[in-house]
N, C-alpha and C positions, 0 to 999 in steps of 0.2 A: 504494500500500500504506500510505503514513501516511496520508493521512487517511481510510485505513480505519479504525486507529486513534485518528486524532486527538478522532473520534467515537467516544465509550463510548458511548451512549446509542443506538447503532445495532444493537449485539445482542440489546439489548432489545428493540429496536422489531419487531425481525425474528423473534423466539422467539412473541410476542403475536401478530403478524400473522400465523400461520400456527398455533394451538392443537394441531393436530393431530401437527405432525411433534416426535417424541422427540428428547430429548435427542443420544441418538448419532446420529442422521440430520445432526439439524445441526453436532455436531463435525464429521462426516464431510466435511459440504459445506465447513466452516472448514477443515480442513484442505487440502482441494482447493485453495483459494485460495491458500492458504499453499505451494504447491508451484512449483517454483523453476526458472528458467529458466538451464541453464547453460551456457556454450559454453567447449571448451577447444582453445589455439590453440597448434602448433608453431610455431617461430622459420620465416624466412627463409633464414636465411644457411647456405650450403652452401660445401664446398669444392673451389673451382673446379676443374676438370676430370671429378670425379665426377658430376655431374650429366650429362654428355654421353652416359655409361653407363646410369645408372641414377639414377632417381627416388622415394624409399620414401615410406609413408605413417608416420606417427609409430605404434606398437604399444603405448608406453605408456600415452597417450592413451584410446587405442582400451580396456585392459585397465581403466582405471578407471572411463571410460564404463560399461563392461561391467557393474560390480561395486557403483553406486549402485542403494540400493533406487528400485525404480517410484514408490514411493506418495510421493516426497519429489518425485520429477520431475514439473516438467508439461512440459518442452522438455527436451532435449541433445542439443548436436552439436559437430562437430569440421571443425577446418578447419586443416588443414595447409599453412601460409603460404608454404612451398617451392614448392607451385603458381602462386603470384600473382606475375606476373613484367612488372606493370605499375604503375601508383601505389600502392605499400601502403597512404601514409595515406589515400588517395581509398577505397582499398577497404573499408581497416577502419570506416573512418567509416559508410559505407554497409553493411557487416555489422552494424553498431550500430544503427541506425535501423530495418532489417528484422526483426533476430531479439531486439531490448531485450531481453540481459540480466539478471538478478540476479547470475548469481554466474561469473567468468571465470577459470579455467585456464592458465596459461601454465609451458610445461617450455622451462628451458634447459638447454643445452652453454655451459661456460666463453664460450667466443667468440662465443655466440649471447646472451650475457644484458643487455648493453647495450642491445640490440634488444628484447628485453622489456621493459627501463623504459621505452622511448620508444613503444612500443605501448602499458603501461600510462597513460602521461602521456596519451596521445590517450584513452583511458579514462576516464582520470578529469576530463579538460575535456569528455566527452560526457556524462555525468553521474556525478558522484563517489558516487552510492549505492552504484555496482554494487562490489561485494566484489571485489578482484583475489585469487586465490591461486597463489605464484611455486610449482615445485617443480623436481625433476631434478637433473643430477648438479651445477651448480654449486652451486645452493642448500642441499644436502646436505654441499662440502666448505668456501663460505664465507658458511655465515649469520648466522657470528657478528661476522666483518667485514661484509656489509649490514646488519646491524643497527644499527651507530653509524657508517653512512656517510647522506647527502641519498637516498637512493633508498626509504626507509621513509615518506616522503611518498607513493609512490607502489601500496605494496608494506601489503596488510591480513593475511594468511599465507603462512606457510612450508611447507612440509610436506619434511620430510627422508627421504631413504630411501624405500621404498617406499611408492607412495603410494593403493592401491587402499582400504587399508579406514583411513586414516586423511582419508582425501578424503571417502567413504561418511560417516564418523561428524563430520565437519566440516561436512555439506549437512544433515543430522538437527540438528545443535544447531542452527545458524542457524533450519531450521524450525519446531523444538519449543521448544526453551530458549536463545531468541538470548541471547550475555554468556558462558554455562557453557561457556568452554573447555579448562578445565585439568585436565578427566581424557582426554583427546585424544593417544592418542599420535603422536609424529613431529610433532607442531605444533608451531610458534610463532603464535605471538598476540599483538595489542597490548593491555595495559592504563596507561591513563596516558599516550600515545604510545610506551610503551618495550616492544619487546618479549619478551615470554618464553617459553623456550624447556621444553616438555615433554619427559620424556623418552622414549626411541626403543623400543619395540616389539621383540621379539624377529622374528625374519624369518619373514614370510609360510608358513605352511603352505599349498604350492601346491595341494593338493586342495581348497581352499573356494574358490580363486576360480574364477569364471564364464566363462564366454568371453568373449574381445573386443567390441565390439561395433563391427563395419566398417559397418554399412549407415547411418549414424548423419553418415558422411563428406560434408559440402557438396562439397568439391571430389574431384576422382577421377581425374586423369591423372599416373597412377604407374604405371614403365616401368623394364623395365630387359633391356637387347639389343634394344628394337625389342616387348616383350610385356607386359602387364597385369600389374602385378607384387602381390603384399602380403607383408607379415610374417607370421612367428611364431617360436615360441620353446617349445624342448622342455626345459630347464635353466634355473635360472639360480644365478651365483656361479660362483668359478672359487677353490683350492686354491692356485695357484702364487704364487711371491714375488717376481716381478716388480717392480723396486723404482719405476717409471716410471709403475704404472697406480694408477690412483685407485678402479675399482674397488670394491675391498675395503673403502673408506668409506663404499659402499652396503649390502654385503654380509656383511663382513666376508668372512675367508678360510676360505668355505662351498661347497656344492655340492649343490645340490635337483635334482630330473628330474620334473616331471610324469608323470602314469599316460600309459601308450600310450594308452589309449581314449582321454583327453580332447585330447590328439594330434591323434587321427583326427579330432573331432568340430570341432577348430581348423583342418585340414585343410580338410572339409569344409562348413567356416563361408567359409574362405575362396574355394573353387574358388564358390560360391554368388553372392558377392559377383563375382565376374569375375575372378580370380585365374588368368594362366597360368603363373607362375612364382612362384615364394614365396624372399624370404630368409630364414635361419631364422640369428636374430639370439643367440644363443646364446652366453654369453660364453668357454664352453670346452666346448662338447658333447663333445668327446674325450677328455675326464678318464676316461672311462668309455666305452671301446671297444665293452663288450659292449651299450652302451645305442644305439650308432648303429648295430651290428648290426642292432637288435630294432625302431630305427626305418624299416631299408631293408629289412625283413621285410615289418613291418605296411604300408606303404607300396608295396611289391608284390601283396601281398594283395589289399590291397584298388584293385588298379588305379589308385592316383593315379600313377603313373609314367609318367602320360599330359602332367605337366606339368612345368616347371625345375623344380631348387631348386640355391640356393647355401648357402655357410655359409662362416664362418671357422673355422680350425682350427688345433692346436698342430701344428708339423711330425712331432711324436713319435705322435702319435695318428695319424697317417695312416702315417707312416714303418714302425711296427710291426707292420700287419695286414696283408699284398697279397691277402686273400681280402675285406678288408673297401672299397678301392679296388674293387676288380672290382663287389662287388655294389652300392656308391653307381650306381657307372655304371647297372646294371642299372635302380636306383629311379631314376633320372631327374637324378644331380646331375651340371651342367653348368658349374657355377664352384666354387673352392675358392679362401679365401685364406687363406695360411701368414703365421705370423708366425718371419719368416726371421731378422728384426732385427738383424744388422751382421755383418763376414765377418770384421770386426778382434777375434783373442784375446783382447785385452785391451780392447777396446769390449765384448764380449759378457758378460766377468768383470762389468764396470763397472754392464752393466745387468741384474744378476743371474739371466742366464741359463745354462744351462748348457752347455759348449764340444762337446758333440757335436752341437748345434743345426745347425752346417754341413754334417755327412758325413747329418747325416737330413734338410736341407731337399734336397740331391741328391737322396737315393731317394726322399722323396715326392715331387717334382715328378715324376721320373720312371716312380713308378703313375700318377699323374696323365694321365701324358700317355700314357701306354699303354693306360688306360681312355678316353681322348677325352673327359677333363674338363681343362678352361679352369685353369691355372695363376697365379694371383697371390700376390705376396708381399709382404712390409712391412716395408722397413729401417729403420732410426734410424739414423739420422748427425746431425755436427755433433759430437758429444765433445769432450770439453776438447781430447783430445789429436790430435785429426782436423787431418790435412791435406789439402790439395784430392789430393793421391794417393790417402789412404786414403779419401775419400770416393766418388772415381771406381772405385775398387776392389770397391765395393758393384753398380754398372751392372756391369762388367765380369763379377762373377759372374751376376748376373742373366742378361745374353746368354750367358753361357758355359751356363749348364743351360736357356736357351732360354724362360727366363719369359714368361708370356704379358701378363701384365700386374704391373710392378713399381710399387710407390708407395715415391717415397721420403720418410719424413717426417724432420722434425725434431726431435731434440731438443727435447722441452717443459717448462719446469720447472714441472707440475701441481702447486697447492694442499696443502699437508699429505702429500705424498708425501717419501721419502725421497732421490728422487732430485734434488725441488726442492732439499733442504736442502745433497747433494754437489754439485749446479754453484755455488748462492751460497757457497760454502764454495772453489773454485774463483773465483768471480769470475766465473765465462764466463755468469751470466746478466744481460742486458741490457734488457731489457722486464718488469719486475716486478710489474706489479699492468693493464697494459690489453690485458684479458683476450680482446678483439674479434680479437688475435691468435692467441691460445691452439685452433689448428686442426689443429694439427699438420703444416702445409703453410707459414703464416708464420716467418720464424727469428726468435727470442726469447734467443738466446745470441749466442757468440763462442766462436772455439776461441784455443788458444797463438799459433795464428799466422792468421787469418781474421777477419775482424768478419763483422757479420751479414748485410751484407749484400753482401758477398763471395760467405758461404753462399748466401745467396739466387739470385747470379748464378750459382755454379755448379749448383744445383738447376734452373734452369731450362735450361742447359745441355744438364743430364745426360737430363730429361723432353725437350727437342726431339730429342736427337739418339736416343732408345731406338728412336721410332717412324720406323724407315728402311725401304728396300728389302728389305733379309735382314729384317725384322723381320716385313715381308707376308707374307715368303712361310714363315715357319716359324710362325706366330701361328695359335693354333685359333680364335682368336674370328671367325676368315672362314671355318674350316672349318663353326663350329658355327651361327654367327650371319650369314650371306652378304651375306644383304636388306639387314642392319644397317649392318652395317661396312663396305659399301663406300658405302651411304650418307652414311656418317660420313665417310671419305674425302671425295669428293665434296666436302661441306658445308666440311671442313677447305682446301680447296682453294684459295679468296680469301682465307683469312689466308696459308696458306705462300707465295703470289705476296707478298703485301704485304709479308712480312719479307721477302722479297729484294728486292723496290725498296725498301726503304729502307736496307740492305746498299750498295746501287749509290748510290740517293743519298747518299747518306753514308757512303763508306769508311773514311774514320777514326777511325769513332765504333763499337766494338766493342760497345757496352752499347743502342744505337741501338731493338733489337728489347726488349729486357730492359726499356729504359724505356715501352715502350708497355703492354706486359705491365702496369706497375706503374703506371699513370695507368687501364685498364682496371680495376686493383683499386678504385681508388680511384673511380670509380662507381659499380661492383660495392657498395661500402658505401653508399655514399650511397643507392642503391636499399635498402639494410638500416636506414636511418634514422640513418646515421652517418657523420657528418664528419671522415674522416681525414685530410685533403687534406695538412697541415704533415706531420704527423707521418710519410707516407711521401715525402714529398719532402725531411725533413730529413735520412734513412735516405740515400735519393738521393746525398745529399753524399760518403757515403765514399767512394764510385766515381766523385768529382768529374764528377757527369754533371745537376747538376741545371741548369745554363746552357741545355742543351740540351732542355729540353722548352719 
């Protein structure tokens, strides 16, 4: 392309050697040129254990694809690096050479964005023309610390918040008026090497955007229970004041619904695409009961109740309706996860939830499981004031209302939230700024009486010991999912031998299993292009267990 440029004398020559073709014929063909090859890529890094369930495709991705004009494109696609679970740099390098780029896409999650600089670095030693542009939730809550950090070497824009039509209007300047950045919203842009940041766009009126675009996907083995799985999304933003979720630094504290037709037509984009199950990613679809009424309407209607669907949910939204439970089942929903979030009074004050959270996570599991949908739930633990009792106390209710699948996370002190600002205020945060942790599965605190990696030992504890013998046999995911799950058994079966011989070989060493777990992490990164090796073996130390590896 420059020395298309480099050559003025070339338009010339070309306008003369053809007398006949007009003026806009050959704009047209100029422009044709000018049309821009773009590839955007999801992170890698996933949080272990989820993946054994379930596999997604990135939807964000897919919705921007979706919403760039044609005449700007001459390529795009998408390739979701969650699937590559072999050399990344070998791969990427070789996705580089195939599809040469111009202009490359990259969305992180806090703990996934390190792995984006270091796929951008392999970028720009493959050639530094191609444009990177970072977006997602980290770069939305800290662009203004990567802005005067080393990684703006690697990093050409930002795009904050949503990113459909300011992505759109970012592929148009580069094509039409490269330089003209600054009426852009949700950009940042380098001028001078320093960036500046535009300001941010009012949220999305979701009637103009387009559909996704799935078919667009290089790679395609996305699964979840053993089925061909994809996204989508009937809402988005969520009202609540959650003081823990970040969120509402996308969104602010809003709440939009897409039209039902375009629903169906998302629906129907997907079952297209080889979709048997869909998660519908939704940040609070319950805010508005009568809206997942109207969704398990349309959806019966029209016969898609031929395939899953899961979603997350508030407990109150589900807790509230026992006619709206019965007809999910009816539409085909086969998983639900509640956000149960802690069983402690005064943990649930802390994280500004509201204390009847308990007596309605009981009754909606229990439509749940009266309708023969798959139950899961999401606690926070770790509190300042958590003790390994009240932590255990979280599993215990879990088995007691029979959960089918619990995740218990951690305590995270996310970015600009308010709940970062009460643990550092507390003291109990202990990893402040390396964000590779930030998963909600690594622990990043301490409580009064626990370091972190205490927490950690008894999290993995609490995760081995859930999935027992009572647990087979009351768990619907073998009711609902057979093939799968005893599959998964199965497959689980040389590691549970291997944690007991080395139980046997090593009696004395209680942490024995816990340390293999955390040498397993520690490849597990290094396949994400990052080198944690000190920094989890120093953690190591407080459980005076690091001799022993």
């Amino acid at each position: 392309m420059s020395n298309y440029f480099a050559d003025n004398n070339l338009l010339t020559r070309k306008i003369l050697k053809n007398q006949t073709e007009s003026v806009f014929e050959f704009y047209g063909r100029f422009k044709n040129f000018m049309k821009q090859r773009i590839l955007l890529l999801s992170m890698p890094n996933y949080a272990s254990g989820f993946d054994r369930a379930a596999r997604f495709p990135n939807l964000g991705l897919a919705s921007i694809a979706g919403n760039v004009d044609e005449d700007i494109i001459d390529k795009i696609a998408i390739v979701d690096l969650i699937t590559v679970r072999s050399d990344l740099k070998k791969y990427l390098i070789k996705l580089l050479k195939s599809f040469q780029p111009d202009i490359i896409g990259l969305s992180a999650m806090s703990f996934q964005y390190q792995t984006a600089v270091e796929i951008a670095k392999i970028i720009k030693k493959f050639n530094e023309k191609i444009y990177t542009v970072f977006g997602g939730y980290h770069i939305t809550l800290a662009y203004d610390i990567i802005s005067n950090s080393e990684d703006v070497s690697y990093i050409d824009f930002m795009i904050r918040k949503e990113g459909e039509i300011a992505f759109n209007n970012l592929v148009k300047a580069l094509v039409e008026n490269p330089g003209n950045f600054s009426e852009i919203k949700n950009l940042s842009y380098k001028k001078n090497g320093e960036f500046i940041h535009n300001k941010c766009a009012e949220n999305i009126d979701l009637s103009k955007l387009k559909i996704p675009k799935r078919n667009i996907r290089i790679r395609k083995s996305f699964f979840a229970f053993g089925k061909r799985t994809d996204v989508i999304e009937t809402s988005r933003g969520c009202t609540m004041a959650c003081n823990f979720c970040c969120m509402p630094f996308m969104y602010g504290r809003t709440y939009r619904k897409y039209d039902m037709n375009r629903i169906q037509k998302d629906i129907e984009n997907s079952i297209s695409n080889g979709a048997e199950s869909l998660f519908i990613v939704d940040d609070n679809a319950f805010l508005d009961v009568r809206h997942m009424h109207n969704f398990c309407d349309m959806v019966i209607k029209n016969k898609f109740n031929n395939i899953d669907y899961m979603i997350q949910a508030s407990v109150r939204g589900v807790a509230s309706d026992e006619n709206l439970a019965r007809k999910m089942a009816e539409a085909g929903f086969k998983f639900v996860f509640l956000g149960i979030e802690n069983v402690e009074v005064e943990d649930i004050e802390l994280l500004s939830k509201d204390k009847k959270v308990l007596t309605e996570s009981v009754h909606a599991v229990k439509l749940l499981q009266e309708n023969n949908i798959i139950s899961a739930g999401g606690f926070i633990v770790a509190l300042p004031d958590d003790t390994e009792e009240k932590i255990w106390n979280n599993f215990h209710f879990a088995r007691k209302i029979k959960l089918d699948a619990p995740f218990f996370f951690v305590a995270t002190p996310h970015l600009k939230t308010e709940f970062r600002k009460n643990l550092i205020e507390e003291k109990a945060v202990t990893n402040y700024n390396d964000f590779c942790f930030y998963n909600g599965l690594q622990v990043n605190v301490r409580t009064k009486s626990l370091s972190s990696e205490q927490i950690s030992y008894i999290l993995s504890k609490m995760n081995g010991k859930y999935g027992d013998f009572e647990y087979i046999k009351f768990n619907k995911i073998r009711k609902i999912y057979p093939l799968f799950f005893w599959k998964t058994i199965l497959k689980n079966i040389p590691h549970m031998m291997t944690n007991k011989l080395r139980k046997i070989l090593y009696p004395k060493n209680k942490y024995i299993n816990y340390i293999a777990g955390r040498k397993r992490l520690i490849k597990r990164m290094r396949e994400w292009l990052l080198d944690k090796e000190e920094v989890i073996l120093s953690r190591l130390q407080e459980l005076n267990a690091r001799e022993n590896l």
